[in-house]
PDB file of N, CA, C, O and CB in Angstrom:
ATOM      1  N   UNK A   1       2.214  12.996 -15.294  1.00  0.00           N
ATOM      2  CA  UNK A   1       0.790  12.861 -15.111  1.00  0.00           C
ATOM      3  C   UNK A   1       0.393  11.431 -15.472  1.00  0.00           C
ATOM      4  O   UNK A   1       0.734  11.011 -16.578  1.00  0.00           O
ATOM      5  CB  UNK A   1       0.015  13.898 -15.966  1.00  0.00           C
ATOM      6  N   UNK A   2      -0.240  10.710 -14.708  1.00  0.00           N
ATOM      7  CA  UNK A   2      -0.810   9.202 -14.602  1.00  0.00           C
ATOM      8  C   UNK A   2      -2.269   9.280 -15.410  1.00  0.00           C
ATOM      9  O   UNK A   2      -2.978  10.274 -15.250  1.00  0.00           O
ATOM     10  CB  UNK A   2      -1.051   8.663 -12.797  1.00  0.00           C
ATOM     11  N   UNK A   3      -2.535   8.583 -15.969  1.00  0.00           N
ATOM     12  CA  UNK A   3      -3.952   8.610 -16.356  1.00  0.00           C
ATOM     13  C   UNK A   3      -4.710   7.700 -15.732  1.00  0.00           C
ATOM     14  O   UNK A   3      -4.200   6.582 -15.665  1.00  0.00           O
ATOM     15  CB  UNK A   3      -4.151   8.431 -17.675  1.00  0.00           C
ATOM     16  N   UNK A   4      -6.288   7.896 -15.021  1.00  0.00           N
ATOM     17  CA  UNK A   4      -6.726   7.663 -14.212  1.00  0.00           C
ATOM     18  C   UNK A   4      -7.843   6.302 -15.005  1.00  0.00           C
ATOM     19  O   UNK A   4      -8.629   6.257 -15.951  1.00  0.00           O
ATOM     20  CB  UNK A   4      -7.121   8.996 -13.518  1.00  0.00           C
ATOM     21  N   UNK A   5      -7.382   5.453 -14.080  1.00  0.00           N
ATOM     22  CA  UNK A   5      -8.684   3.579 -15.243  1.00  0.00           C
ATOM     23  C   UNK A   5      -9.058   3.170 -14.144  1.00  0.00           C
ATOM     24  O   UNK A   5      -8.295   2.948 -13.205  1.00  0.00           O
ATOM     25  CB  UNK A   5      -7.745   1.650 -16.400  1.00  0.00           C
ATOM     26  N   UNK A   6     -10.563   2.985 -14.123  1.00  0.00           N
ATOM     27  CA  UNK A   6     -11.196   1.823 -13.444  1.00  0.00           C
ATOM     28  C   UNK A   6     -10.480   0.571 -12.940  1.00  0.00           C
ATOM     29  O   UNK A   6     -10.851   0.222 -11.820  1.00  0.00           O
ATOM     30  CB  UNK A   6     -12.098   1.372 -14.277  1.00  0.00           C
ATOM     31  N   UNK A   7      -9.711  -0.046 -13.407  1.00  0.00           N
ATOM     32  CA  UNK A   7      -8.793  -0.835 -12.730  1.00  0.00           C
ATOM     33  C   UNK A   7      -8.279  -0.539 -11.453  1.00  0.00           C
ATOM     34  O   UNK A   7      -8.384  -1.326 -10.512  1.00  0.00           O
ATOM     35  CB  UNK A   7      -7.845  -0.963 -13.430  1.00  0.00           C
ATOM     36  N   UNK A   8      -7.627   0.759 -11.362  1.00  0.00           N
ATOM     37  CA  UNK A   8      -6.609   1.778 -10.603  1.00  0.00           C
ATOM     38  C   UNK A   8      -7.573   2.125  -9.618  1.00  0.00           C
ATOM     39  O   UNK A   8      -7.187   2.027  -8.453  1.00  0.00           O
ATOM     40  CB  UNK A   8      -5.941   3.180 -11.483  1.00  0.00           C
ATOM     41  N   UNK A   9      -8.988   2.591  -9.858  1.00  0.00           N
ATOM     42  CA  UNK A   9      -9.867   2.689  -8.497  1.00  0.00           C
ATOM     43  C   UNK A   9     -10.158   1.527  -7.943  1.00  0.00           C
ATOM     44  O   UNK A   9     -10.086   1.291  -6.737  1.00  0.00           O
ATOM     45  CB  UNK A   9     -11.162   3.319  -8.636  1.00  0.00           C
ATOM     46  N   UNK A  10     -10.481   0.794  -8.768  1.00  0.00           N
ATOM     47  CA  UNK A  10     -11.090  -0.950  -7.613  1.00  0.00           C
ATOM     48  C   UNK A  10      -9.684  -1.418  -6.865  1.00  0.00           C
ATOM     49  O   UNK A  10      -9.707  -1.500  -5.637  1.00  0.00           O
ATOM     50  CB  UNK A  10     -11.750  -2.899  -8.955  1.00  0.00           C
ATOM     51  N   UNK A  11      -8.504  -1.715  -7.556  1.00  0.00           N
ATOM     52  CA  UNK A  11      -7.159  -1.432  -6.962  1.00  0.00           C
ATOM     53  C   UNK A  11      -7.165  -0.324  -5.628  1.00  0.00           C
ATOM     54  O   UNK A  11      -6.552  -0.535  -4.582  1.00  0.00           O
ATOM     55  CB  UNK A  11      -6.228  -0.824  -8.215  1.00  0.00           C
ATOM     56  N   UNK A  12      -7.910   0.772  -5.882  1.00  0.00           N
ATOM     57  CA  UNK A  12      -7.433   1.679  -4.394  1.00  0.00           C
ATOM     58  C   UNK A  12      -8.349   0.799  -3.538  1.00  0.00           C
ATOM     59  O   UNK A  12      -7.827   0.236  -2.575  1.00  0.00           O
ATOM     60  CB  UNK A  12      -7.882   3.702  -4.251  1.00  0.00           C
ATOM     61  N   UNK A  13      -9.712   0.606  -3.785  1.00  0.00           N
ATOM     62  CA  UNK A  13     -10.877   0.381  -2.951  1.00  0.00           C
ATOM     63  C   UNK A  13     -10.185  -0.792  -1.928  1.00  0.00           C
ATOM     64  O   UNK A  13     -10.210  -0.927  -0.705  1.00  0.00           O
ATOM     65  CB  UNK A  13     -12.350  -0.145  -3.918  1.00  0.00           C
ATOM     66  N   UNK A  14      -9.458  -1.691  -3.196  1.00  0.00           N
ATOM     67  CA  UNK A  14      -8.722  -2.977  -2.370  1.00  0.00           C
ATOM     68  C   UNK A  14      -7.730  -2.326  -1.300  1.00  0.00           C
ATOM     69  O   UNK A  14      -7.911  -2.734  -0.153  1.00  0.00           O
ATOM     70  CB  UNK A  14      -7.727  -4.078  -3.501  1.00  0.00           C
ATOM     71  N   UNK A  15      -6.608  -1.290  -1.493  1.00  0.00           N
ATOM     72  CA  UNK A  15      -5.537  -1.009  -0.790  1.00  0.00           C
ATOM     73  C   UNK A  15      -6.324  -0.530   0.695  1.00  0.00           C
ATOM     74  O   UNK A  15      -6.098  -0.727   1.889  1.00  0.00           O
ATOM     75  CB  UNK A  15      -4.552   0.142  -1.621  1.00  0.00           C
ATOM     76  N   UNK A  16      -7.206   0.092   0.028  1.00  0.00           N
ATOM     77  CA  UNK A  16      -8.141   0.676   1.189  1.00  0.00           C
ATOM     78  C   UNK A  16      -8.905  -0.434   2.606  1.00  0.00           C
ATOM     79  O   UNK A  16      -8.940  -0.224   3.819  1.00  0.00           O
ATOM     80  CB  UNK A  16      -9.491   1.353   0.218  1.00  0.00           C
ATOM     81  N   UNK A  17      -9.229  -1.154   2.102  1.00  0.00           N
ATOM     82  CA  UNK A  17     -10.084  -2.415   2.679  1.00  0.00           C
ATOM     83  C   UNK A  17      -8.842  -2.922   3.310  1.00  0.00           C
ATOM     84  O   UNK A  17      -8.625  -2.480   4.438  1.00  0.00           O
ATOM     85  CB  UNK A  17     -10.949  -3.589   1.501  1.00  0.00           C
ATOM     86  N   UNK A  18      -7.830  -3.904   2.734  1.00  0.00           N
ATOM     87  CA  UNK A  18      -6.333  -3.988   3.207  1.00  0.00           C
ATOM     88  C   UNK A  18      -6.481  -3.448   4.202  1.00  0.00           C
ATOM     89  O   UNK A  18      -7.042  -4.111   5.074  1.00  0.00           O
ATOM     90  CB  UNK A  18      -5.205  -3.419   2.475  1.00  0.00           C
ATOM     91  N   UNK A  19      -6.025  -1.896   4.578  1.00  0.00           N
ATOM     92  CA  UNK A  19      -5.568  -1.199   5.582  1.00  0.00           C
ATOM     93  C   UNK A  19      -6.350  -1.452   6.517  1.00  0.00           C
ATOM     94  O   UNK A  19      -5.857  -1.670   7.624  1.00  0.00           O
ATOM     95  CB  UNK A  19      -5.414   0.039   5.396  1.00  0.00           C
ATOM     96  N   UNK A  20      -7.593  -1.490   6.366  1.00  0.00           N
ATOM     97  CA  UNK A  20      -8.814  -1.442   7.235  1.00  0.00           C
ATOM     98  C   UNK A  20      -8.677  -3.105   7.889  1.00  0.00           C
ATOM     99  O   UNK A  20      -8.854  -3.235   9.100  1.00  0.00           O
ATOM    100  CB  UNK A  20     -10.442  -1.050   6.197  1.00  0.00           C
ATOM    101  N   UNK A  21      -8.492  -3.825   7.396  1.00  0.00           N
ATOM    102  CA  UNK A  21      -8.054  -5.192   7.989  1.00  0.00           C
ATOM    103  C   UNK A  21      -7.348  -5.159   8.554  1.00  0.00           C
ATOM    104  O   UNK A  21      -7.573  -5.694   9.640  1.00  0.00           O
ATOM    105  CB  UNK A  21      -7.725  -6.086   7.449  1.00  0.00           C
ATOM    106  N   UNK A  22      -5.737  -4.463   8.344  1.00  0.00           N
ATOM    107  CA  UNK A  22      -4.529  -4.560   9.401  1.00  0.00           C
ATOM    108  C   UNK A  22      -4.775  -3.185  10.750  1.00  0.00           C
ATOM    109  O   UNK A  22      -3.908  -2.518  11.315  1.00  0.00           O
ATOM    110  CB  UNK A  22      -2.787  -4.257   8.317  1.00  0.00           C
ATOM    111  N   UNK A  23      -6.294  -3.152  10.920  1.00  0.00           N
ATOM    112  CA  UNK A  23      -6.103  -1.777  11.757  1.00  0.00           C
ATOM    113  C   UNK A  23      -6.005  -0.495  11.374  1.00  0.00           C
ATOM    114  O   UNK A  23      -6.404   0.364  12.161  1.00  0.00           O
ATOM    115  CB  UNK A  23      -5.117  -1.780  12.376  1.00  0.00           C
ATOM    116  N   UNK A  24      -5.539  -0.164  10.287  1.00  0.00           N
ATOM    117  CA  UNK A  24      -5.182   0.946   9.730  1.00  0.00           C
ATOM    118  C   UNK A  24      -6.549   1.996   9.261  1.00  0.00           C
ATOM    119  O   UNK A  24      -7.232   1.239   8.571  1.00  0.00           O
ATOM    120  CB  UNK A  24      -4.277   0.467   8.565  1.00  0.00           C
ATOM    121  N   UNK A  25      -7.056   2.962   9.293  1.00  0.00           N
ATOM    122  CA  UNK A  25      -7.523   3.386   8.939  1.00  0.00           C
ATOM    123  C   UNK A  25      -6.837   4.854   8.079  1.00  0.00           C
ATOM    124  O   UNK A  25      -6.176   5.708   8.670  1.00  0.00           O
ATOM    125  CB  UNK A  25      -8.249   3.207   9.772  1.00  0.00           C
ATOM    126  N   UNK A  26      -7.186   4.907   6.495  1.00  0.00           N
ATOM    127  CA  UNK A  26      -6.407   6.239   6.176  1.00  0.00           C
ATOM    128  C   UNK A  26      -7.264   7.643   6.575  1.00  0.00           C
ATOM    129  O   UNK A  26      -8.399   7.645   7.053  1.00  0.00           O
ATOM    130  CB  UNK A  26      -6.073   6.259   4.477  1.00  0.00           C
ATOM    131  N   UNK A  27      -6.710   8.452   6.364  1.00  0.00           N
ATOM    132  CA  UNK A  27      -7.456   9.530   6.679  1.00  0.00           C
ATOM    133  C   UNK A  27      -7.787   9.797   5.630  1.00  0.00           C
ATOM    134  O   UNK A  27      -8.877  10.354   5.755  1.00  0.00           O
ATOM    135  CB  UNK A  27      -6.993  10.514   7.334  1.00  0.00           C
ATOM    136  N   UNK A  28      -7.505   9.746   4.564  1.00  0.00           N
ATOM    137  CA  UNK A  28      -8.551  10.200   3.232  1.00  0.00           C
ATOM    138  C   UNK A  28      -8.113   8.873   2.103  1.00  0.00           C
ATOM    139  O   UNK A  28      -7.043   8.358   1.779  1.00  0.00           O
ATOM    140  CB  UNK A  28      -8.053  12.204   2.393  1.00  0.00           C
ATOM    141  N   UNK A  29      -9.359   8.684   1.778  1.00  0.00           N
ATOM    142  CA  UNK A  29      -8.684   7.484   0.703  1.00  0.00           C
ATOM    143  C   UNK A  29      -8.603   7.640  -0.364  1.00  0.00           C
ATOM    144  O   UNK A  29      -8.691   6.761  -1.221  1.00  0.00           O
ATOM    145  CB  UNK A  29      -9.189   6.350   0.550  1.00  0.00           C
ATOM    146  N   UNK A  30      -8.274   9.690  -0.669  1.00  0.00           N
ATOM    147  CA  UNK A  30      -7.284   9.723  -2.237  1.00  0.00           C
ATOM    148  C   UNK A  30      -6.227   9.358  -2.087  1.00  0.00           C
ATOM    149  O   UNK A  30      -5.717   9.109  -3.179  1.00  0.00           O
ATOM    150  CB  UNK A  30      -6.962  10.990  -2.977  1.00  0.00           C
ATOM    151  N   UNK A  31      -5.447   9.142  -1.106  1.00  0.00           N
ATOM    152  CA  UNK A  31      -4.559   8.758  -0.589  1.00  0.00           C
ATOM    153  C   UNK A  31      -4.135   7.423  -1.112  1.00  0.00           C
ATOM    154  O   UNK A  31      -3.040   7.137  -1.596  1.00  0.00           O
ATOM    155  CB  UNK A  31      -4.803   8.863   0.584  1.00  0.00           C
ATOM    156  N   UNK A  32      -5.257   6.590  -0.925  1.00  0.00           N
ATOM    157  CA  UNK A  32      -5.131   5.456  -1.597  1.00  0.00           C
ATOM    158  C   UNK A  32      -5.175   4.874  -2.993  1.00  0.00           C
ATOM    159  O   UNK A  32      -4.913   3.753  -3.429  1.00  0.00           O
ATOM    160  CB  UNK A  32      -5.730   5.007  -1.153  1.00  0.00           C
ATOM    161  N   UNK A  33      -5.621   6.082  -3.595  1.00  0.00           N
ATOM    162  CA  UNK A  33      -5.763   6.135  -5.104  1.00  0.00           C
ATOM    163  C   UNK A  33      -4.464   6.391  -5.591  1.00  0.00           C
ATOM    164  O   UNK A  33      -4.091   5.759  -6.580  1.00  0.00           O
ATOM    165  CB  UNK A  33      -6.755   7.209  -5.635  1.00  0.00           C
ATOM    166  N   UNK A  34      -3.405   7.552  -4.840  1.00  0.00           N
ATOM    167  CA  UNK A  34      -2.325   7.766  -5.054  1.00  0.00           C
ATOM    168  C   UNK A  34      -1.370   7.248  -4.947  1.00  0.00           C
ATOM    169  O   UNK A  34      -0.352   7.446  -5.612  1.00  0.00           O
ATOM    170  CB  UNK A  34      -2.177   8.354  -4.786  1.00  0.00           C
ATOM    171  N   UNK A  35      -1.558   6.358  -3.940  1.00  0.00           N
ATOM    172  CA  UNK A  35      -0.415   5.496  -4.112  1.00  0.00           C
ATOM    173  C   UNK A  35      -0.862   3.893  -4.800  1.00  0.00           C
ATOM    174  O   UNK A  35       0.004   3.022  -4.714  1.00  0.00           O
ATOM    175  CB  UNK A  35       0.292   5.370  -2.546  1.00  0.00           C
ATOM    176  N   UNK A  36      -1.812   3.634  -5.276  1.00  0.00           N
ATOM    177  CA  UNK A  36      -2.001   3.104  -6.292  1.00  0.00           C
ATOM    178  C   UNK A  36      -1.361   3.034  -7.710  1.00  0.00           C
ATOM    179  O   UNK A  36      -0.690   2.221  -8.346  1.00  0.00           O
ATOM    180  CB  UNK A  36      -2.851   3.375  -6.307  1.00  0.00           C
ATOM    181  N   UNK A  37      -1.883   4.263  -7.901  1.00  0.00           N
ATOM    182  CA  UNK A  37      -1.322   4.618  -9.374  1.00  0.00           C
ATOM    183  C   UNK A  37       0.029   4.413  -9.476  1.00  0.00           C
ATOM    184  O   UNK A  37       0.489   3.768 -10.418  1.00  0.00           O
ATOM    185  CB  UNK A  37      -1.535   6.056  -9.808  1.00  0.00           C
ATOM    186  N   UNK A  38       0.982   5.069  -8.291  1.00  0.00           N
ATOM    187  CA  UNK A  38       2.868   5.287  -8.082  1.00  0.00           C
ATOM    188  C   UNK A  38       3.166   3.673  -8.108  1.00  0.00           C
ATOM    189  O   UNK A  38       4.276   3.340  -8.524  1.00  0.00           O
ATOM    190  CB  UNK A  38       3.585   6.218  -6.138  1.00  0.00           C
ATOM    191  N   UNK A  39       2.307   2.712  -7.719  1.00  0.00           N
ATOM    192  CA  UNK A  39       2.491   0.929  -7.472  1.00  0.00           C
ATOM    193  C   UNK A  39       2.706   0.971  -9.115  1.00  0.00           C
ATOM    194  O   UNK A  39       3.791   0.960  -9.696  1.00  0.00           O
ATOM    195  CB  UNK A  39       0.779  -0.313  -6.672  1.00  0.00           C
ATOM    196  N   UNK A  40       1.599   1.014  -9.615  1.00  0.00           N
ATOM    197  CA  UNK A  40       0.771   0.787 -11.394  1.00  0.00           C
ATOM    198  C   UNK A  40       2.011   1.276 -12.153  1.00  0.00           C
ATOM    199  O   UNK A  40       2.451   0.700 -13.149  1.00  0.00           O
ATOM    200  CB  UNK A  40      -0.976   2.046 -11.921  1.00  0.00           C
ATOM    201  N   UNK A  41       2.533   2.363 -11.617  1.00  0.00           N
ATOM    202  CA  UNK A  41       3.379   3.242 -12.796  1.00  0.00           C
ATOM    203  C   UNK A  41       4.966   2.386 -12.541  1.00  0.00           C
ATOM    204  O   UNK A  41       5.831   2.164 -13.388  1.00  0.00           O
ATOM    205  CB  UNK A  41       3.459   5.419 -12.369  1.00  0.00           C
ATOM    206  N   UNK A  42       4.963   2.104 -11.395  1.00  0.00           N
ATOM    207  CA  UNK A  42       6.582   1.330 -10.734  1.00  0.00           C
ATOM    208  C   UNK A  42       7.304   2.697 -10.620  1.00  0.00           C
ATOM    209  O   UNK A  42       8.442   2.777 -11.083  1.00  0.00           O
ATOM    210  CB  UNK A  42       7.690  -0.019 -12.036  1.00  0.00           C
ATOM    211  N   UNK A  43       6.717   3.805 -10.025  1.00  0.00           N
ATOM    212  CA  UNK A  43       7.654   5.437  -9.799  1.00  0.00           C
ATOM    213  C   UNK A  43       7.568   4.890  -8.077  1.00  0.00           C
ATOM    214  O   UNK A  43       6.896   3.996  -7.563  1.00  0.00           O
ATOM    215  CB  UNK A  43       6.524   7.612 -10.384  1.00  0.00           C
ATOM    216  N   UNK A  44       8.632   5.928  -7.451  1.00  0.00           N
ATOM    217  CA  UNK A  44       8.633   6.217  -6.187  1.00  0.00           C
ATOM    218  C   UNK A  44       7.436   7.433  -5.668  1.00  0.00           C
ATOM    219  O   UNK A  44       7.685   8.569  -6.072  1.00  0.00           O
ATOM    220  CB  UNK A  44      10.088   6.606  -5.951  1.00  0.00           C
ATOM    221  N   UNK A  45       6.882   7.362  -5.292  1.00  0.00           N
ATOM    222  CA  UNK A  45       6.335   8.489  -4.309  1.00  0.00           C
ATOM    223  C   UNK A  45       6.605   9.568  -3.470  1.00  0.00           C
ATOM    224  O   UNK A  45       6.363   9.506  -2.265  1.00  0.00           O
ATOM    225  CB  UNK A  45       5.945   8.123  -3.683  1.00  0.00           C
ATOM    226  N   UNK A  46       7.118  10.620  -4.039  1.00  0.00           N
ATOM    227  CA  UNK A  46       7.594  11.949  -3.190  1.00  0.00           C
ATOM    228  C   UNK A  46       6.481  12.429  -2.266  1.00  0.00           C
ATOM    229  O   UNK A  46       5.376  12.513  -2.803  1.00  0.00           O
ATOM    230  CB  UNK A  46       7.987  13.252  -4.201  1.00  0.00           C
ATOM    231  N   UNK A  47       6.564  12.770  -0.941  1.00  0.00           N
ATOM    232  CA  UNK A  47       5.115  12.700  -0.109  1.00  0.00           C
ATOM    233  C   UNK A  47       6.169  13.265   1.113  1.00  0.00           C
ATOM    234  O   UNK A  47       7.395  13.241   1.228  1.00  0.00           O
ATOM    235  CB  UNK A  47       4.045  10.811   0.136  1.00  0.00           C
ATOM    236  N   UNK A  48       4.936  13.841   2.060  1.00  0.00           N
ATOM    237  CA  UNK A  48       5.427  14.173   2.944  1.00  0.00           C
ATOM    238  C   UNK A  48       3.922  14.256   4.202  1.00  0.00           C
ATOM    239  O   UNK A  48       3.598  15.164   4.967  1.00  0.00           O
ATOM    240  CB  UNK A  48       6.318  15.452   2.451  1.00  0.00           C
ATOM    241  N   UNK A  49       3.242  12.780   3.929  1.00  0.00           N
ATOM    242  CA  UNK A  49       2.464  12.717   4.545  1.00  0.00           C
ATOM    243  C   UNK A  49       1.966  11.481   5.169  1.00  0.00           C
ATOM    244  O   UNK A  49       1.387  10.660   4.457  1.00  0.00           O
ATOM    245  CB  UNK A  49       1.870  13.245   4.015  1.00  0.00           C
ATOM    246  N   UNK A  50       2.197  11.178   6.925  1.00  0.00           N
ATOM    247  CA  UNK A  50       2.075  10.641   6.951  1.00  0.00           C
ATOM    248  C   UNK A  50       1.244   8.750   7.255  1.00  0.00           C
ATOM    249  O   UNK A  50       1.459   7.723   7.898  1.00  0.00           O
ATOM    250  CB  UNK A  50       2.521  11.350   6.927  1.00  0.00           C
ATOM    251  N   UNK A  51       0.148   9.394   6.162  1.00  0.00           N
ATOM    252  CA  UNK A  51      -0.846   8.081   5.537  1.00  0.00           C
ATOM    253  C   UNK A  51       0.307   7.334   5.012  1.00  0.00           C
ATOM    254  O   UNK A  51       0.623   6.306   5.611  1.00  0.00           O
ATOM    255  CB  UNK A  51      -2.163   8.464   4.151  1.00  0.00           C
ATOM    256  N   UNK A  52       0.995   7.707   3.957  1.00  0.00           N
ATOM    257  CA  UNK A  52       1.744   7.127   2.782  1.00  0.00           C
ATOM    258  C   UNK A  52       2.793   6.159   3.408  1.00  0.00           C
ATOM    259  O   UNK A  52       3.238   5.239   2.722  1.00  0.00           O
ATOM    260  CB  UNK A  52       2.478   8.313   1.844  1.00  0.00           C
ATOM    261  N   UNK A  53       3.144   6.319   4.526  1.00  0.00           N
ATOM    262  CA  UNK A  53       3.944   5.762   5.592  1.00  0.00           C
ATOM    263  C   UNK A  53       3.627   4.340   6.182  1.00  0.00           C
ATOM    264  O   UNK A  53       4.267   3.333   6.488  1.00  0.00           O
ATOM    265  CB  UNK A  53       3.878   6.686   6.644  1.00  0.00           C
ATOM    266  N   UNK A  54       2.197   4.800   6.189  1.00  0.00           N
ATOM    267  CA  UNK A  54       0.655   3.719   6.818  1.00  0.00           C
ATOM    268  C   UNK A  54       0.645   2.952   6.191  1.00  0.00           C
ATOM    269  O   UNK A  54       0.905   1.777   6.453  1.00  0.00           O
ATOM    270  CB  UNK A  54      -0.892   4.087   6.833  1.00  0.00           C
ATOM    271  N   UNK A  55       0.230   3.583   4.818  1.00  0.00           N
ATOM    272  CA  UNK A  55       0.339   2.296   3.379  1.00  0.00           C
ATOM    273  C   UNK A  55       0.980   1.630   3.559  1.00  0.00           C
ATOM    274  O   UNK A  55       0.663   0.527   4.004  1.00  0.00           O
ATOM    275  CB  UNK A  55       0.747   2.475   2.027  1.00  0.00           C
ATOM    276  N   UNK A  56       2.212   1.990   3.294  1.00  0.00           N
ATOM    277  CA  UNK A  56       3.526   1.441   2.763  1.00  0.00           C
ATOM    278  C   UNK A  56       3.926   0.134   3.621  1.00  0.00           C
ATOM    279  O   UNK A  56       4.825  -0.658   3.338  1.00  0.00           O
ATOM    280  CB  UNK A  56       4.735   2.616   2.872  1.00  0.00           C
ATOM    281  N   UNK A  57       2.853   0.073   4.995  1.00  0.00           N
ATOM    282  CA  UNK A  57       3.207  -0.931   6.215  1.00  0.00           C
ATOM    283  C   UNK A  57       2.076  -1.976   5.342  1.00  0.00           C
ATOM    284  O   UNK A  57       2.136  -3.202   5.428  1.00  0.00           O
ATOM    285  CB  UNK A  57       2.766  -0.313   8.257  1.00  0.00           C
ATOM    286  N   UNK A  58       1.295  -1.413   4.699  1.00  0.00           N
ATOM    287  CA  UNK A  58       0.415  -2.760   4.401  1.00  0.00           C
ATOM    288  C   UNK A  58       1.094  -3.321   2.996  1.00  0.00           C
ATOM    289  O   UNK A  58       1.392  -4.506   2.850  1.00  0.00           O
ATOM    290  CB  UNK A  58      -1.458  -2.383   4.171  1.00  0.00           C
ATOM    291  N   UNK A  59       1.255  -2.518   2.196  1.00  0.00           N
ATOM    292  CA  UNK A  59       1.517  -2.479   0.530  1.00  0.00           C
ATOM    293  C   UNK A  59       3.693  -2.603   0.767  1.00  0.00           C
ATOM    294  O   UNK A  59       4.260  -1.583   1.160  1.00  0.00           O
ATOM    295  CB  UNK A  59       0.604  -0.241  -0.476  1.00  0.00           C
ATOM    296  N   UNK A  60       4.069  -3.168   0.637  1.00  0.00           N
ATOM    297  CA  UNK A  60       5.638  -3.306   1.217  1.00  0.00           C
ATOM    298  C   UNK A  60       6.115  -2.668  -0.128  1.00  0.00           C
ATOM    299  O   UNK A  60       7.052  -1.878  -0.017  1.00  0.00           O
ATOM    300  CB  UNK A  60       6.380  -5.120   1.653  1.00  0.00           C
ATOM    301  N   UNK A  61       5.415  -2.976  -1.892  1.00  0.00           N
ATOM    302  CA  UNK A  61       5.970  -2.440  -3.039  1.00  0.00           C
ATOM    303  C   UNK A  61       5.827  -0.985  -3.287  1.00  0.00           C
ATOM    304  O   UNK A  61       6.359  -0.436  -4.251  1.00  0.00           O
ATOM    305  CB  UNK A  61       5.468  -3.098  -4.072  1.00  0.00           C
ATOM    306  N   UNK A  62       4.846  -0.146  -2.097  1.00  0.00           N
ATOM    307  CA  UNK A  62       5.063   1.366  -2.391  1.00  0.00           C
ATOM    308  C   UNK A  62       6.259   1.845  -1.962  1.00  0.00           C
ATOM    309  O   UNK A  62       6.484   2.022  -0.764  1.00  0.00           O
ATOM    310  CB  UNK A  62       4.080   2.226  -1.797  1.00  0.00           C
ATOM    311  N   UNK A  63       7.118   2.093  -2.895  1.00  0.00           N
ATOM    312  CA  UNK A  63       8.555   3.198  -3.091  1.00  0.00           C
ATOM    313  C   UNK A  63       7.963   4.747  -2.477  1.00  0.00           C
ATOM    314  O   UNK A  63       7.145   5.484  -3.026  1.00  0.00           O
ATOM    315  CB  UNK A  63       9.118   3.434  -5.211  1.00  0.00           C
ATOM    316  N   UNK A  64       8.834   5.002  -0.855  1.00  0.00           N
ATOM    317  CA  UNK A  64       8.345   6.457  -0.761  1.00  0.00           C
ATOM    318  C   UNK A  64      10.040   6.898  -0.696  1.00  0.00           C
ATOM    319  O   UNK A  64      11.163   6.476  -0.421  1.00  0.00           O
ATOM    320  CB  UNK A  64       7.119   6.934   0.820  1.00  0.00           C
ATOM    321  N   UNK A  65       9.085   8.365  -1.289  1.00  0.00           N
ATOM    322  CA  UNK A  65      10.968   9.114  -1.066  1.00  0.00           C
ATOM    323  C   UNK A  65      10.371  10.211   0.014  1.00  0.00           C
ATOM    324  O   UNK A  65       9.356  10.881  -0.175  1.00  0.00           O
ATOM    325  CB  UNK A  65      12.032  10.210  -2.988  1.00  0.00           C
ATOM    326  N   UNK A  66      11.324  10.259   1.339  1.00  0.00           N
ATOM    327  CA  UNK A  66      10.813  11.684   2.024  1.00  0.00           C
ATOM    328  C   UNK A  66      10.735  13.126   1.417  1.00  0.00           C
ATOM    329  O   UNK A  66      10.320  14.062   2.101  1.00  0.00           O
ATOM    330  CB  UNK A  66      11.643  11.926   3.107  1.00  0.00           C
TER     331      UNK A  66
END
């Protein structure tokens, strides 16, 4: 369990905006909160969805595991 800081949301808001620059739009931007935090913590991301995929084209340091 990650604990959730104001840092970690303005951080998503950014990942979010990002995407939205390269074209990308996520479909939900907890999405972007989540893989925030997995960046913050330096864990891989177990997921099976594919936004996290999307990210990962903007953000190159999100670790996904299928």
């Amino acid at each position: 369990m990650l604990a959730l800081s104001l840092d970690a949301c303005l951080a998503a808001g950014t990942l979010y905006a990002r995407c939205r620059w390269h074209g990308i739009t996520p479909r939900r931007p907890h999405d972007c909160l989540i893989a925030q935090h997995a960046l913050e913590a330096g864990v891989p991301l177990l997921q099976a969805d594919r936004d996290f995929a999307r990210l990962a084209q903007v953000e190159p340091a999100l670790q996904l595991l299928p």
